[in-house]
MMTF fields as JSON, N, C-alpha, C and O atoms, coordinates in Angstrom:
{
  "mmtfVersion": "1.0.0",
  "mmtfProducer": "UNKNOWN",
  "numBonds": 303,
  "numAtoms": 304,
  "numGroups": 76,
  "numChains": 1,
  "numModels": 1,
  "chainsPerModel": [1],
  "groupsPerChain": [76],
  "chainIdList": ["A"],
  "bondAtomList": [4, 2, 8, 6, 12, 10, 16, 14, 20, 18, 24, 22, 28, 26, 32, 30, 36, 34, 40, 38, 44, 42, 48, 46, 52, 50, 56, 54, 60, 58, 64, 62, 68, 66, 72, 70, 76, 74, 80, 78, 84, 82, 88, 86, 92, 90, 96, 94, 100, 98, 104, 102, 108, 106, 112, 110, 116, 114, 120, 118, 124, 122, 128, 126, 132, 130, 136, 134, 140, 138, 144, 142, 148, 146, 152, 150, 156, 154, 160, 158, 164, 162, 168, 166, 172, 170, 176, 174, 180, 178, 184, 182, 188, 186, 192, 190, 196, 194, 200, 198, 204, 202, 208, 206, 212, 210, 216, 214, 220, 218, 224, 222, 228, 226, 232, 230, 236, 234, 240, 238, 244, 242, 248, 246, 252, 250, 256, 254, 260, 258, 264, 262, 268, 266, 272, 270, 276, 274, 280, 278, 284, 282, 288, 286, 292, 290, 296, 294, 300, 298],
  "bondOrderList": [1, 1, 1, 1, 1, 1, 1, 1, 1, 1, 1, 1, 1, 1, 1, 1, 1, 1, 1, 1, 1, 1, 1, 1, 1, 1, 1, 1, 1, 1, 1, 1, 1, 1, 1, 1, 1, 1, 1, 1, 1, 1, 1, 1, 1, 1, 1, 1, 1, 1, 1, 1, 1, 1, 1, 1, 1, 1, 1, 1, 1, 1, 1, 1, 1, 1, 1, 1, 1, 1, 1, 1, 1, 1, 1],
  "groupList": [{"groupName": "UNK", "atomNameList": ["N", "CA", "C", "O"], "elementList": ["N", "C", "C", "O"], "formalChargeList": [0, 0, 0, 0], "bondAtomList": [1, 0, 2, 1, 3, 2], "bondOrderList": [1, 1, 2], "singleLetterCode": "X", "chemCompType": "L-PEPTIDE LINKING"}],
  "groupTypeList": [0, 0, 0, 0, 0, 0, 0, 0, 0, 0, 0, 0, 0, 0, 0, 0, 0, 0, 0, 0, 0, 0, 0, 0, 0, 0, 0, 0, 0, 0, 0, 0, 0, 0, 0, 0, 0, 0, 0, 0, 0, 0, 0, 0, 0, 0, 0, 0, 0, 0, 0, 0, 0, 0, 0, 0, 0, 0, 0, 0, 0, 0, 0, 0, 0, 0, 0, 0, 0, 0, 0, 0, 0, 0, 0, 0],
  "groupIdList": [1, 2, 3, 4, 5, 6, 7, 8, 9, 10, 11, 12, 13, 14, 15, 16, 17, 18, 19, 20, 21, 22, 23, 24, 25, 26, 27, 28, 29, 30, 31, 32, 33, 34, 35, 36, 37, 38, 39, 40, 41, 42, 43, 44, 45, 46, 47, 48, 49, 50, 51, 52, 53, 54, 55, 56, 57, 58, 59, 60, 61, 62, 63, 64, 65, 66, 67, 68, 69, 70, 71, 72, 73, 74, 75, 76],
  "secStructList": [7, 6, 6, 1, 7, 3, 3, 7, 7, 7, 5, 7, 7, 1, 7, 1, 1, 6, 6, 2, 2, 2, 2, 2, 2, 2, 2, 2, 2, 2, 2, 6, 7, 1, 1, 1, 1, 6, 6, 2, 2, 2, 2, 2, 2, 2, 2, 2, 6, 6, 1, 7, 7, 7, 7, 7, 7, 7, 5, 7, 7, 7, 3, 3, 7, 6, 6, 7, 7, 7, 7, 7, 7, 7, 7, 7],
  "xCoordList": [0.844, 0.0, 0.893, 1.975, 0.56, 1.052, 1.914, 3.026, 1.091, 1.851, 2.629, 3.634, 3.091, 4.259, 3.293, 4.004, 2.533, 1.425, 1.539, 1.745, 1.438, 0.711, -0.744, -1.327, -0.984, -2.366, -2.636, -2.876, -2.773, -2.972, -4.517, -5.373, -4.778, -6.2, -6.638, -6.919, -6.744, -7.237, -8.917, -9.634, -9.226, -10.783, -10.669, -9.61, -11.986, -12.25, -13.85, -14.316, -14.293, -15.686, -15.905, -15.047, -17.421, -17.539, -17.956, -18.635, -17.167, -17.231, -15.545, -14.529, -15.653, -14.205, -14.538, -13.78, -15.668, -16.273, -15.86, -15.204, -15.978, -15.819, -16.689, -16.635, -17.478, -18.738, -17.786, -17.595, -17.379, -16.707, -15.024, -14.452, -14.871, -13.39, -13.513, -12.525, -14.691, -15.563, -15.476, -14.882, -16.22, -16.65, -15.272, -15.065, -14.679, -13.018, -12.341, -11.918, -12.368, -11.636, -12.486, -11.998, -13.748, -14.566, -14.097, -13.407, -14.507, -14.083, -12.745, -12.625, -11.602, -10.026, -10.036, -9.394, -10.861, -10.68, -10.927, -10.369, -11.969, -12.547, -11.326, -10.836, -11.213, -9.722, -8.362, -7.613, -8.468, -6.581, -6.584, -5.575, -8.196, -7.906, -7.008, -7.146, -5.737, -4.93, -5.232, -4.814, -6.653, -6.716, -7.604, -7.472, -8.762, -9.43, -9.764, -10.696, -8.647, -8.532, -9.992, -10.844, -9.888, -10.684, -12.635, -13.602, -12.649, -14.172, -13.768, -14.463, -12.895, -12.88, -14.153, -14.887, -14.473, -15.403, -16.92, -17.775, -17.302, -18.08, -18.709, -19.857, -17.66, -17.738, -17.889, -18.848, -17.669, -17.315, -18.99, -19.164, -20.07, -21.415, -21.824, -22.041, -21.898, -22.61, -21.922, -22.592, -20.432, -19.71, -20.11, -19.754, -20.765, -20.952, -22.761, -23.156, -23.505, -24.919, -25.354, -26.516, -24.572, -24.707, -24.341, -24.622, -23.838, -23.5, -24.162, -23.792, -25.465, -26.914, -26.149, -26.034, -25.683, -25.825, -25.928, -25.725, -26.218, -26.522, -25.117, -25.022, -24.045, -23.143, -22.149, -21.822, -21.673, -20.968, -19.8, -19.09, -19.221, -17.664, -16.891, -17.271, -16.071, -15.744, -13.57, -12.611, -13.909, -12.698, -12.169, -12.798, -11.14, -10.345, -9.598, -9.42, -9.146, -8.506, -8.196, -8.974, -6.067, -6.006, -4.788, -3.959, -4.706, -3.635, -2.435, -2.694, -1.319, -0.259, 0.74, 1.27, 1.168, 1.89, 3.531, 3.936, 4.242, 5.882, 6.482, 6.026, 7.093, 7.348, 6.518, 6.896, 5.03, 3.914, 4.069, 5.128, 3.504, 3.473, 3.119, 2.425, 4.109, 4.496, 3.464, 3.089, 3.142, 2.464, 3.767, 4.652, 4.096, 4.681, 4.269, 3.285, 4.471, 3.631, 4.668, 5.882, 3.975, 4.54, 5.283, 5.024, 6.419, 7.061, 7.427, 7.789, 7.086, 6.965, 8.393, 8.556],
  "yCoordList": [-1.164, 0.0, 1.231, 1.128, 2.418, 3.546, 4.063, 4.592, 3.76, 4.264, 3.189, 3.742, 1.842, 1.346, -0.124, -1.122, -0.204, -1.451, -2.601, -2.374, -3.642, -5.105, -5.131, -5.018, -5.336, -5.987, -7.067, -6.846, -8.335, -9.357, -9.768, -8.908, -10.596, -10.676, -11.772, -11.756, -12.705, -13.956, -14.433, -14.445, -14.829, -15.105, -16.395, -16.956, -16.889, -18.249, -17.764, -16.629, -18.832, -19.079, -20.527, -21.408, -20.666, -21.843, -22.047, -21.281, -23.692, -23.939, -24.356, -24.104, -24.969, -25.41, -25.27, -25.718, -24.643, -24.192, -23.3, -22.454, -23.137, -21.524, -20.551, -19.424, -20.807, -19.363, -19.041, -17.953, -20.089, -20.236, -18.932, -18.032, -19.441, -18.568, -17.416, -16.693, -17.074, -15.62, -14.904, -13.826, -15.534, -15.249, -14.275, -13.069, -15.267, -14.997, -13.731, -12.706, -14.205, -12.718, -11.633, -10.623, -11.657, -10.078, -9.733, -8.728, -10.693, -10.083, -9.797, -9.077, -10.253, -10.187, -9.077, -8.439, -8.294, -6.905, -5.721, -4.65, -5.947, -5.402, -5.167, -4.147, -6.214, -6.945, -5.927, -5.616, -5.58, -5.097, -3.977, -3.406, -2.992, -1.659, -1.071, -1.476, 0.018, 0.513, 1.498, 1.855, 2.516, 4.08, 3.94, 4.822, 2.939, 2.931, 1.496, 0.792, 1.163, 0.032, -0.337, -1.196, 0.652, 0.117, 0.237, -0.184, 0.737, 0.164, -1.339, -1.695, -1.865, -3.453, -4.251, -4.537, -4.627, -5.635, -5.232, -6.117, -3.73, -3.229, -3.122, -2.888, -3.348, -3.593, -4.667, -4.804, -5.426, -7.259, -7.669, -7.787, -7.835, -8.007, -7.177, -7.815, -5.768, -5.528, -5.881, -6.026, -6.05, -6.809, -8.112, -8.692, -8.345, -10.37, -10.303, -11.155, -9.373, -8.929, -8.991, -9.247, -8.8, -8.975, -10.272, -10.487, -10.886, -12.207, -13.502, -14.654, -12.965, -13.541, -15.212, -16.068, -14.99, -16.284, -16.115, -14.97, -17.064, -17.236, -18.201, -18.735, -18.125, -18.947, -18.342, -17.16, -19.084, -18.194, -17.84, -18.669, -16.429, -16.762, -15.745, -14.694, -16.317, -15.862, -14.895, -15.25, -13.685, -13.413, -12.638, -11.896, -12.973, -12.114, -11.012, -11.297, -9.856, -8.982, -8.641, -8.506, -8.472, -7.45, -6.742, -7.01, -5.657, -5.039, -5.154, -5.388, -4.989, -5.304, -4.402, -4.153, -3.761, -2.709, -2.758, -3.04, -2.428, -3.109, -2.543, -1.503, -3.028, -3.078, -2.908, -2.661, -3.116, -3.552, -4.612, -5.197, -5.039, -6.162, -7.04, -6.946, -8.329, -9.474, -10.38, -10.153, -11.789, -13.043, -13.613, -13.527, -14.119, -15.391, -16.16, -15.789, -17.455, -18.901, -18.609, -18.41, -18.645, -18.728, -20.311, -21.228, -20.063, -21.767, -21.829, -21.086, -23.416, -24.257, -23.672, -24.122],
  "zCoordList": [0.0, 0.0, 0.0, 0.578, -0.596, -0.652, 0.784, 0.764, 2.031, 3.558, 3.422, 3.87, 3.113, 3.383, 4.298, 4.417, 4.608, 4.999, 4.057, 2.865, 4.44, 3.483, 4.068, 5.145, 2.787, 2.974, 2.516, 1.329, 2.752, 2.06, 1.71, 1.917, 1.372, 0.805, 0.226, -0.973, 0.853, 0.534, 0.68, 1.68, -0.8, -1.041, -1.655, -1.936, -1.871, -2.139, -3.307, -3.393, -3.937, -4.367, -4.429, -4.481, -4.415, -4.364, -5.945, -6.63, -6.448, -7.387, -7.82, -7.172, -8.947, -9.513, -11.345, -12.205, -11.58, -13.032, -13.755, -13.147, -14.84, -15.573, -15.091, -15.583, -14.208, -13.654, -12.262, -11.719, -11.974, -10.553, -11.075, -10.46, -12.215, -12.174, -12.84, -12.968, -13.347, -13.547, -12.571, -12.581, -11.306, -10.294, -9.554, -9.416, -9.27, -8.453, -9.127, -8.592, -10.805, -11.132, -10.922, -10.415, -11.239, -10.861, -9.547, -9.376, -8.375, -7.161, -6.762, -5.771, -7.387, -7.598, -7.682, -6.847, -8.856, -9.182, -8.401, -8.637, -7.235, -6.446, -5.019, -4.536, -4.784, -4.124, -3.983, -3.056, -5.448, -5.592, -5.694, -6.107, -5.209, -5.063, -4.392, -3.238, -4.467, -3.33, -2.757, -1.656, -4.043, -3.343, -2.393, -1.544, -2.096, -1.002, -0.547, -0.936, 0.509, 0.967, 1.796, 1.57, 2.797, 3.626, 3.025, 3.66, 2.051, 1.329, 0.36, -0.591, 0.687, -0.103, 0.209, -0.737, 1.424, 1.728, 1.557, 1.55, 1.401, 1.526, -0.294, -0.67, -0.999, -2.627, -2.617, -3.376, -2.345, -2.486, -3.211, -4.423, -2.185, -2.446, -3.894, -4.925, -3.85, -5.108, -6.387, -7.409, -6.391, -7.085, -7.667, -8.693, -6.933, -7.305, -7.956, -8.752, -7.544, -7.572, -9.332, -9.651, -10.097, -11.254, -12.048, -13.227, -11.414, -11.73, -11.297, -11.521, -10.474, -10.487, -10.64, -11.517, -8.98, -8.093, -6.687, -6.281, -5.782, -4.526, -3.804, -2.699, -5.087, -4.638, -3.396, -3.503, -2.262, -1.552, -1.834, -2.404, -1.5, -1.494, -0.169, 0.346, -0.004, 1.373, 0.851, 0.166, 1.721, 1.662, 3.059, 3.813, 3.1, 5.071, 4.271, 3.087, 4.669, 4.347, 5.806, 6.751, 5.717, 6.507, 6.296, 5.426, 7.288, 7.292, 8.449, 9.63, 8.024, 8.533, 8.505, 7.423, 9.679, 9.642, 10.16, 11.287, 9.082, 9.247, 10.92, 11.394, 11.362, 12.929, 14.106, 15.251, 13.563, 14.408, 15.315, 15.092, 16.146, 17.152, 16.107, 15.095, 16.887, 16.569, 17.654, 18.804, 16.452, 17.326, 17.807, 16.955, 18.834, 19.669, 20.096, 20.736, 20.172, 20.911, 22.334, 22.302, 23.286, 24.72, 24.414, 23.634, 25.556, 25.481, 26.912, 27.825, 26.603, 28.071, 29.111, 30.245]
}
């Protein structure tokens, strides 16, 4: 992203079809906006609305900020 952030962005659809990999790239596109990150998920739905299915598809987006707090597993 432009401030120096990752955002990663992992989605799915259901299906393994040619409607199915329609599907993925329309919302891909929606996906790889950089000028307004945080309306991604909020596009996602009317995005898919024309492509007149009820199929689900699920995506996580987040952001990650370079020398942000770190996960650690506690050890025994």
């Amino acid at each position: 992203m432009p401030d120096g952030h990752l955002a990663p962005v992992i989605g799915d659809v259901t299906g393994h079809d040619l409607r199915a990999a329609v599907r993925m790239s329309r919302l891909r596109g929606v996906a790889c906006d950089r000028q307004a990150p945080g309306r991604i998920l909020r596009r996602l739905d009317p995005a898919q609305q024309p492509l007149h299915t009820r199929a689900p598809a699920t995506c996580t987006y987040a952001v990650l900020e370079p020398g942000g707090p770190s996960c650690s597993t506690p050890t025994a």
